[in-house]
N, C-alpha and C positions, 0 to 999 in steps of 0.2 A: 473282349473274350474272357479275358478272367471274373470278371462282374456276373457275367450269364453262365460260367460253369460252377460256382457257388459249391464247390468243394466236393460235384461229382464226376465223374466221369463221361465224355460222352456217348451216345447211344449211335450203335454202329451195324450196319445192317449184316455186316462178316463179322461172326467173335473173332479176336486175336488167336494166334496158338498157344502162346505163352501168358499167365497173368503176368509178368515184369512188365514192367511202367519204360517211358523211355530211357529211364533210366539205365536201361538193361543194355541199351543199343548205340553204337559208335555213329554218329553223325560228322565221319569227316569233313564233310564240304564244308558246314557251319562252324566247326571247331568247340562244339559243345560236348566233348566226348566224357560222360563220367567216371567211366574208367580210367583216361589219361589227363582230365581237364587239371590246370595249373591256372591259381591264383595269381600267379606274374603274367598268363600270358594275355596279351592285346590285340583286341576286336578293333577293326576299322566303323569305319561309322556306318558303312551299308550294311554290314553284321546287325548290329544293334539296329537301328530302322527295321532289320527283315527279321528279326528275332521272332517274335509275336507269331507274325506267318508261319513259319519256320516249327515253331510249336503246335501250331494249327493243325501242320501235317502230319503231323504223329500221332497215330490212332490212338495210341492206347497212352498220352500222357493226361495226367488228370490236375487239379487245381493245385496244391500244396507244392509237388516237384515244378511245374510255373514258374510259382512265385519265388521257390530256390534257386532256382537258374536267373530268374531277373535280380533277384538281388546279389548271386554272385556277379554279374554282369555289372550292376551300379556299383557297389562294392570297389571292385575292381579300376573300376574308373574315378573313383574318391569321392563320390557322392554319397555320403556317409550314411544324410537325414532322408535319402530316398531307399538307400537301401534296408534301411531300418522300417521305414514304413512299408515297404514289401514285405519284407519278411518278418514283420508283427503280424500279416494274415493268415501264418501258418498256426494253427491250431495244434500246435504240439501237445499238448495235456491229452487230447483222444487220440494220438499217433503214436504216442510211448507205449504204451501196453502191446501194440501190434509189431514196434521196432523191435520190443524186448525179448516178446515171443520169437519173431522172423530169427533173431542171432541165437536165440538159444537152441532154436530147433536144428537149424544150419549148423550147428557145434557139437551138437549130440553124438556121442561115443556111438557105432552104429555095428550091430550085428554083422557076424562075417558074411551072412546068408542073404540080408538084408542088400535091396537094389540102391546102387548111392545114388542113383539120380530118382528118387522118389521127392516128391514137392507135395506138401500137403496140398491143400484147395485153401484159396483165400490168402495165403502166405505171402507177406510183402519181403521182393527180393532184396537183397543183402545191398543191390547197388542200390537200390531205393533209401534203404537205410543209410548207408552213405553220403546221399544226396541230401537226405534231412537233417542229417547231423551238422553238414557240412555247415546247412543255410543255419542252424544254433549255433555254430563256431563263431558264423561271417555275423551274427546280430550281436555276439557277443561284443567281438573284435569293432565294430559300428557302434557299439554303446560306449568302449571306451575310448574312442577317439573322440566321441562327444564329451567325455568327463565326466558319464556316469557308471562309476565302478560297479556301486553295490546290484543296478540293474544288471551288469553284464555278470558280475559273478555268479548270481542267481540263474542268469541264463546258461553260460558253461559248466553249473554243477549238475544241471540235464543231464547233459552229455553224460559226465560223473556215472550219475545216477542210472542210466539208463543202460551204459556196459557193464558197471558195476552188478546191474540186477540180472542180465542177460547172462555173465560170464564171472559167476561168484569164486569160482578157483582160479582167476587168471587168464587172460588170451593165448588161445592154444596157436600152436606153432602153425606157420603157413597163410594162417589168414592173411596176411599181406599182401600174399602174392594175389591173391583172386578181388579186392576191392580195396577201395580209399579207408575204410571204415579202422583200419590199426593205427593210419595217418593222421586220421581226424581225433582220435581219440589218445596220441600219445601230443597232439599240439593242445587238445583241450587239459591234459594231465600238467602240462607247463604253464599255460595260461592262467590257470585259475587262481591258486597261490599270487601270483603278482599281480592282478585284479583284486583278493581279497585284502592286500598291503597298499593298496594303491586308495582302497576303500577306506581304511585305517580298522581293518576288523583281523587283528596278528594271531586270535588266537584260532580263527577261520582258515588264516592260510597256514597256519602249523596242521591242522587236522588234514586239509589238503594235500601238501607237503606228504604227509604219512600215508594218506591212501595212495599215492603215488608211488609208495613204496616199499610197502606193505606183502603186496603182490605182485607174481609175476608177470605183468602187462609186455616182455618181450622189446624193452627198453636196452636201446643200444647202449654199451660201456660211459658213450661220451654223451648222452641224454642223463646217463640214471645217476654219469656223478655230477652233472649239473644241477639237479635236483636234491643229490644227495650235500653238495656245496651250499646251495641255498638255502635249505633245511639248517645246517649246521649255524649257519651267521644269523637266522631270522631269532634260532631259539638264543643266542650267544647274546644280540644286540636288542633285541625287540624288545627287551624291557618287562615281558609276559609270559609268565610260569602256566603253562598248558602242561595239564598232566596225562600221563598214557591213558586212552582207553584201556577199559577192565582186558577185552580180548585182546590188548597186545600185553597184557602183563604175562611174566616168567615168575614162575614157583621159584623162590632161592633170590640171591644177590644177582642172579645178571640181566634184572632190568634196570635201567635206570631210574635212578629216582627223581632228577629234576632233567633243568631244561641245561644245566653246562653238562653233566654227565652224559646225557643223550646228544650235544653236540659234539664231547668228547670222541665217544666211540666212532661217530660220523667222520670226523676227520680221521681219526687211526684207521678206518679203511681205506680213505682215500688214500693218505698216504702211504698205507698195503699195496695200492693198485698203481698208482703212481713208479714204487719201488720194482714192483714185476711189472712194468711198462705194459698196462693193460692200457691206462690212458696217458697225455703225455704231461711234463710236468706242467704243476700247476703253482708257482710262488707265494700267489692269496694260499693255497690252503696249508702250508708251513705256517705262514704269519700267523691265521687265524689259530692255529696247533699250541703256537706259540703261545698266544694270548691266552687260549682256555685253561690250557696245561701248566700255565705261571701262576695265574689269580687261582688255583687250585694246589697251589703248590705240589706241583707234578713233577717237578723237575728231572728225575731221573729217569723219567718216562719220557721227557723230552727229549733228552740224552741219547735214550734207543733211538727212538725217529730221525736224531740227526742222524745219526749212525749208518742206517739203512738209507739214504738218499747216494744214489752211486755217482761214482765221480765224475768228475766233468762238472757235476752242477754247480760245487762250489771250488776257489782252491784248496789246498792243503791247508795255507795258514788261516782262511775264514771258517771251513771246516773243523779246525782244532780251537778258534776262537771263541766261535757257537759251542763247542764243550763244553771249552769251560768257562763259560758261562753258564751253562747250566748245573754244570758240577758245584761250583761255587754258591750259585743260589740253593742249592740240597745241602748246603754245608760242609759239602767235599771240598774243601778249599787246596789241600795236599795235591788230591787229582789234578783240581784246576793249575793248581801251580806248572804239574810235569808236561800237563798240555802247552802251558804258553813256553815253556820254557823248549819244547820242539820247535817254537814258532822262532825264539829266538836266540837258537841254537846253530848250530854250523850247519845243520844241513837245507839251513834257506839263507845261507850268507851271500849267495848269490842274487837273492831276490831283491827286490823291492821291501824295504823294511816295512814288516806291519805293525804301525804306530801304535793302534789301540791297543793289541799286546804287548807292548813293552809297559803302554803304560799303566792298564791293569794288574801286569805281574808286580809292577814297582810296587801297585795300592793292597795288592793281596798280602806281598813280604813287608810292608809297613808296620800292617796289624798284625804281625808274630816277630817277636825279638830274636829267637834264634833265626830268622831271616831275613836281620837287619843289613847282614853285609852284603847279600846278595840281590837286596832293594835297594842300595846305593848306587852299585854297576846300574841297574837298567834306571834308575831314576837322572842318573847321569848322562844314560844314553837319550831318553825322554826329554830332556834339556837341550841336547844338542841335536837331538831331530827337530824338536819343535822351534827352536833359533833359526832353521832353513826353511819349513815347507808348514811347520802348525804353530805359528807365534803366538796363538790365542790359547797354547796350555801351557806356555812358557810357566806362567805363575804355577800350575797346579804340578807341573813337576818339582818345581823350587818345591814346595809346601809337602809334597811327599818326601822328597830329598832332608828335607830337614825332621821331618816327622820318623825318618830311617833312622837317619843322626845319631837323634832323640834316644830310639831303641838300641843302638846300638852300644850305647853308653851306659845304657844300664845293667848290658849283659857284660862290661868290658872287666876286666878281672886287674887290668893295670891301670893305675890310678892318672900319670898322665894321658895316657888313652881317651880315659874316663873324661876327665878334662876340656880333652880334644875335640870327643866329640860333640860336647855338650856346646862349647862354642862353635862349632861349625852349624851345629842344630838350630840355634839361638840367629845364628848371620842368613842362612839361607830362608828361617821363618820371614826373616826379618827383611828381608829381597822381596818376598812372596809378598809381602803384607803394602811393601813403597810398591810394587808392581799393577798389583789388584789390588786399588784401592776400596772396592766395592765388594770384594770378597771374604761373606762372612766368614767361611770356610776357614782360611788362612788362620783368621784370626782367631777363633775358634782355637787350631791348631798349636797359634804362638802361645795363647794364653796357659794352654793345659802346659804345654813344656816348660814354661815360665814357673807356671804352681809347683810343677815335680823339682823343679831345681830353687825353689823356695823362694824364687823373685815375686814374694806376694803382691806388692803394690804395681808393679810391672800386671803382674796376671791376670791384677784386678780390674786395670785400665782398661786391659786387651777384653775381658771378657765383658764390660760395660758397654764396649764399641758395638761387640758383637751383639749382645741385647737389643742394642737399639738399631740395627740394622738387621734382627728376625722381627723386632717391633714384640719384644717378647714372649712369642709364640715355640720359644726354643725350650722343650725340657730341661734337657741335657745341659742347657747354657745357664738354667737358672740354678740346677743342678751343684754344677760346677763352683758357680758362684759362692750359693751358700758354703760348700769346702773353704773355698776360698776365703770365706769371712772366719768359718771355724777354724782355719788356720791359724786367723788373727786372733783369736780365742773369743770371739765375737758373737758367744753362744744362741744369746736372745735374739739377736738381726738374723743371723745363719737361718734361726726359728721360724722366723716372720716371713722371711725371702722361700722358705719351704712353705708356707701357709699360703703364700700369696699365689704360687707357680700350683698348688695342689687345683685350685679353683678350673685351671685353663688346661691340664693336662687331662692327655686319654688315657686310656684305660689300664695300662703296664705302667705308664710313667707313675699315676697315681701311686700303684703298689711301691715304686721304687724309691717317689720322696717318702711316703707314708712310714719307711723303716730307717728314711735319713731322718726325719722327726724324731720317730722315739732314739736312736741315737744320738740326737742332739740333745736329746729330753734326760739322758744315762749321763753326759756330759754333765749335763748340771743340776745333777745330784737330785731327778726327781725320779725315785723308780717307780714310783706308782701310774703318775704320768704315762710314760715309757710303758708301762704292761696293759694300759688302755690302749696306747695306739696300737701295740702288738696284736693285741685282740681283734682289733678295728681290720687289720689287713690281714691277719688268717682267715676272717671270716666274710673279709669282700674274694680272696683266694677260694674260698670255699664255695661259694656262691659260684664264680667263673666254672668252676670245676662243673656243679652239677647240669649246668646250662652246657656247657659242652659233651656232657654226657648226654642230652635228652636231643641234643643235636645229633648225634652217635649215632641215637636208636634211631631218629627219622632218615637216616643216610645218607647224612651229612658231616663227614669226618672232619671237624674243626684242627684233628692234631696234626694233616697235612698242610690246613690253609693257613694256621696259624702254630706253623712250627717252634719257632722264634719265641713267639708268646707263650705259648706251652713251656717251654724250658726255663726261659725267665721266668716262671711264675714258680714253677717248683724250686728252683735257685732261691727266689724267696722266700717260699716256703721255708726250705730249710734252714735259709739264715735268720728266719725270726725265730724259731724255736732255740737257736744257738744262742743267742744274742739272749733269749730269756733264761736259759739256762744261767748264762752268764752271770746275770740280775739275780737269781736267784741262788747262784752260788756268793755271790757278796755280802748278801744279808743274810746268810747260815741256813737259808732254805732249802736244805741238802735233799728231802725228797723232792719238790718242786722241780730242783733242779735236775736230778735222774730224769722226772720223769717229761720233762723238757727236751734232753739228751735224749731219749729212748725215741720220740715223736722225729726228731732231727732224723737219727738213725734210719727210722721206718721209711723216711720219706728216700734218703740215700745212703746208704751202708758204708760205703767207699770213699767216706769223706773224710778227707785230715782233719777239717778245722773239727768236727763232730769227734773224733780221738782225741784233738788235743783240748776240748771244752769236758770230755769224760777223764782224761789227764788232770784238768786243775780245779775240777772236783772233789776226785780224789788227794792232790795234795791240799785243799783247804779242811779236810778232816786229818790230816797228817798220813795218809795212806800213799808213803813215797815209793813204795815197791810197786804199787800197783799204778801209781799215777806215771813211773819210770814206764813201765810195761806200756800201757796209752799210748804214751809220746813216741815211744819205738815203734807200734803200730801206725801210727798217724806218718809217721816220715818214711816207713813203710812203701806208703800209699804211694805219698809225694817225698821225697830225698831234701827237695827242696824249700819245703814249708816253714818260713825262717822265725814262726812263734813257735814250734815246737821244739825248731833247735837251740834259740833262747830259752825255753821253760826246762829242756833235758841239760843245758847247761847249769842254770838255777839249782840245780837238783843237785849234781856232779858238785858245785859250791859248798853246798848246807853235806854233804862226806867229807870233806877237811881237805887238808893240805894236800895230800896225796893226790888227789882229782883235781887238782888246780891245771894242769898241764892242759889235760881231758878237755876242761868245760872251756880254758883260751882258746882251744881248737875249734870247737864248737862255736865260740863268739865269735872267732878270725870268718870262719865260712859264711857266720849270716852277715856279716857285715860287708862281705863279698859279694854277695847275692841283694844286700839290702842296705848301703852306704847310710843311708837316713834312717835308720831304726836305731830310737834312743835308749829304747830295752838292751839292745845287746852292747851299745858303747855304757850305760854305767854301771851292766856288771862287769863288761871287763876292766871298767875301772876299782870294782870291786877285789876284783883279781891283783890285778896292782899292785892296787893298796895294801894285799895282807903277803903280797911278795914283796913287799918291803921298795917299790918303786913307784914312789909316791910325786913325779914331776910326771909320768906318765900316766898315773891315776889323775889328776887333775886336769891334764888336757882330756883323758876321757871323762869325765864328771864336766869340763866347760861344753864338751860336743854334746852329747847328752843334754843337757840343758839348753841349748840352743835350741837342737832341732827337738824338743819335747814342746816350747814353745812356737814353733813352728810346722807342727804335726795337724794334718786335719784329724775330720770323725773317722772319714774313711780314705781309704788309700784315692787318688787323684788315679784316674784312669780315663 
């Protein structure tokens, strides 16, 4: 029968009333109703055998809806490679043009006066359209069950294509209710995107993805953010920078310019929608929030989203955990602090202890000395949780615990204290290091505490270990080392070990040996040297700079994603300029040297050491009033800056007797602040000496001497 109607209709001695196709008409007995017919439901096999007949009987159906209905019918029964060959008979290229008209004209805004049930002549019904579309669904959905994507995508972008052309502002309200055709075409709106990824063509299903959402197609909440979820991870992970069509661009900053910023916004709605329980929550899309908003350095924007997620979903203490964490990674370290410190606080003394906040709070008060004492309580507590229930941070508490110690001995103002704590520092590294054997970290750790309290050969062992358990891939470690050799006054190796580490370092690390060099290079008396490397790393700074700027203008804000690195670079910045000042105040190159100071200045105003390098300028031309004034500003700044208050002591010396009192006071506090600074132990042994208490000038002239010989380039940090 379908052979001999060859795609017309038959000839019938009654016209029909209606032109609609069977499509139009409920066939309950048979269960072929287009109106209600369901892809799940199942035909007996007398069905099927009497199909064909069945079809026969209907006046008015013609070849094309047939062959739709058979291949829904095989289809349905999982005969893939039959239904596919059914429903490759449909001649859909000559039936789009009349689908596309039928839905446009049935959608048409219609005069108030105007009869609604007017049907043009020749008008193929809306179920008909339904019925075709269906059988491009069911060929599609056939092709990929065979495993050929890029056919079936091709086929469901019809679909696409054909409501798209019909319904250029969007599917008006209601159509639903009267045919399958909103059904067909929000399952072809899903399909096709994971047909064009299945195909490997990502930047095909990104464009899909878009026209799915673009417009108003009448997509339920929990359709449009499955879409809009997918969308966000394809652009995130797919590896494939798809840029906006020209017509979805926005005049001004609020379109996006790549493919994370536009996953960006995608999740900040969802998790809009999620927070007014529009739809329900969804866990991937926090994570994926997570992820875009980190590797963008967004952090504080992460912050708000956690914030808005309402309770119940997480607890209290994972809640204020997730904080701060995020505060921490923005640099808010203080915030993060008051956050854990809620967590491990009286008011969850009841609960179940949350390990990871204690022992994050330990690692945050490690790195700040004025919050060494109160990183000893929780690193102590870290230790005695982890001895019950998490044996495997046992080591990493010990290692913070003593890295507290450390800190806390340096801020301690009593000398046995001082003492005290430096040996507890030294016993718990030194637990940590017998415990985790394999942990660079530790040692790492032990070696720098070792260096700060002068144990060179000790520090030097620790930091060798370590080397060779990063397989010296360690900046920081080779870093380290060279101090460690310049400690030993070991100028030229310190050199070499900088030369060596510059090769395999990235891009910061570069800039940070690059100005251990020429301070190695100031060390040993070569300033020429020294004012080449200078040069060398202002103008790889420089270079970074403009590349970040042309990043800027394409809309690509490097100074969020590379916070860190932005500060670090200007940090060096300014201390090469100081540093050259410095050079150039030694060898009487008094404007050189201004004009060195003034570049420092420019880059940061508010800097002590840049006061106190404009301070011993001025006193190398004999200008003590003014180089007095400097140093007053520079301490100013910071109270604490213990080269300015040795150079305002120096000062206070060369006024006579009378200022004697003054400048010990001035030495007593740096030396308080900085027990190792050999500047201020031998002028106060200078002091001393002309107050006529000359056993006391000599132990400060032997201390002095010591630790001068045991002083790196720069301070061990």
């Amino acid at each position: 029968m379908l052979c001999a109607c060859s795609g017309e209709q038959h000839k019938f001695e009654e016209v029909p009333q209606s032109p609609d196709s069977l499509a139009t008409r409920d066939f309950s007995a048979s269960g072929l109703s287009s109106r209600t017919g369901d892809w799940e439901s199942k035909f007996n096999e007398n069905q099927v055998e009497d199909v064909e007949s069945t079809l026969k009987e209907a006046l008015s159906l013609n070849y094309e809806e047939a062959r739709a209905l058979l291949g829904r019918l095989e289809y349905q029964r999982g005969n893939f490679d039959a239904a596919l060959q059914v429903l490759q008979g449909i001649d859909i290229g000559s039936l789009t043009p009349r689908m596309i008209r039928a839905i446009a004209e049935r959608n048409k805004p219609r005069k108030p006066r105007s009869k609604a049930g007017t049907v043009l002549p020749n008008l193929m019904s809306i179920h008909s359209v339904s019925l075709l579309l269906e059988a491009i669904l069911l060929k599609a959905k056939s092709l990929e069950k065979l495993e050929r994507y890029e056919e079936a995508g091709k086929e469901c972008r019809i679909i696409v294509d054909t409501i798209e052309s019909a319904l250029p502002n969007g599917m008006p309200e209601g159509i639903g209710e009267v045919c399958k055709l909103q059904e067909m075409f929000h399952k072809a709106l899903e399909l096709l995107p994971n047909l064009w990824i299945k195909a490997g063509f990502l930047d095909e299903a990104v464009t899909a993805y878009r026209r799915a959402l673009v417009k108003p197609w009448n997509l339920d909440p929990r359709r449009l953010a499955c879409l809009q979820k997918d969308l966000a991870t394809t652009l995130l992970y797919g590896g494939v920078e798809v840029n906006l069509p020209s017509h979805l661009l926005v005049n001004g900053s609020t379109s996006p310019m790549s493919n994370i910023e536009e996953a960006i916004l995608l999740l900040l709605i969802l998790s809009r929608m999620m927070a007014l329980q529009t739809i329900d929550w969804d866990a991937e899309i926090i994570d994926h929030l997570t992820f875009s908003l980190s590797i963008t350095g967004m952090f504080e924007s992460l912050a708000d989203c956690v914030e808005q997620i309402l309770p119940g979903i997480f607890s209290r203490a994972d809640r204020w955990y997730f904080l701060a964490l995020c505060y921490s990674a923005a640099g808010n370290n203080e915030a993060a602090l008051n956050l854990l410190r809620k967590v491990c606080g009286s008011s969850e003394s009841k609960c179940i202890p949350h390990f990871s906040s204690y022992l994050f709070g330990a690692k945050l008060c490690s790195q700040y000395p004025n919050h060494a004492h109160e990183g000893i309580k929780l690193s102590q507590q870290v230790i005695g949780l982890a001895k019950h229930q998490n044996e495997h941070f046992l080591v990493q508490g010990q290692q913070i615990l003593g890295v507290c110690y450390g800190a806390a001995a340096r801020t301690s103002v009593v000398d046995s204290e001082r003492v005290n704590f430096q040996k507890e520092s030294l016993n718990f590294l030194n637990a940590a290091a017998l415990t985790g054997n394999a942990n660079a970290e530790v040692l790492f750790s032990l070696g720098l505490e070792n260096a700060i309290q002068r144990n060179l050969d000790a520090a030097y062992q620790n930091i060798m270990k370590y080397s060779d358990m990063t397989v010296g891939s360690s900046a920081r470690g080779w870093q380290l080392l060279a101090l460690i050799v310049s400690a030993q006054k070991r100028f030229k190796d310190a050199e070499t070990i900088v030369d060596f580490a510059l090769d395999d370092a990235t891009s910061v690390d570069q800039l940070e040996l690059l100005r251990l060099k020429a301070v190695l290079q100031i060390s040993q008396k070569q300033p020429k040297q020294a004012i080449e490397t200078y040069r060398v790393l202002l103008a790889v700074i420089e270079a970074r700079k403009e590349l970040s700027l042309q990043a800027k203008n394409f809309g690509f804000d490097q100074a969020k994603i590379f916070r860190d690195e932005a500060l670090t670079e200007r940090k060096l910045e300014r201390e090469a300029w100081q540093d050259l000042a410095t050079i150039y105040t030694d060898v009487n190159s008094f404007l050189d040297a201004k004009a060195c100071v003034d570049k420092a200045k420019s880059v940061e105003f508010f800097s002590p050491r840049s006061w106190h390098t404009t301070g011993k300028l001025f006193e190398a031309q004999s200008l003590y009033k003014e180089a007095f004034v400097s140093f007053s500003i520079s301490l100013s700044i910071e109270p604490d800056y213990v080269p300015s208050i040795v150079s305002t002591a120096e000062l206070l010396i060369k006024l006579g007797t009378q200022s004697f009192p003054m400048a010990k006071s001035f030495l007593m506090n740096a030396l308080r602040l900085e027990p190792t600074n050999h500047d201020a132990w031998f002028n106060l042994g200078m002091v001393s000496k002309m107050e006529g208490s000359l056993q006391q000038a000599a132990d400060c002239f032997q201390a002095a001497y010591e630790l001068k010989f045991t002083t790196p380039v720069q301070k061990f940090e």
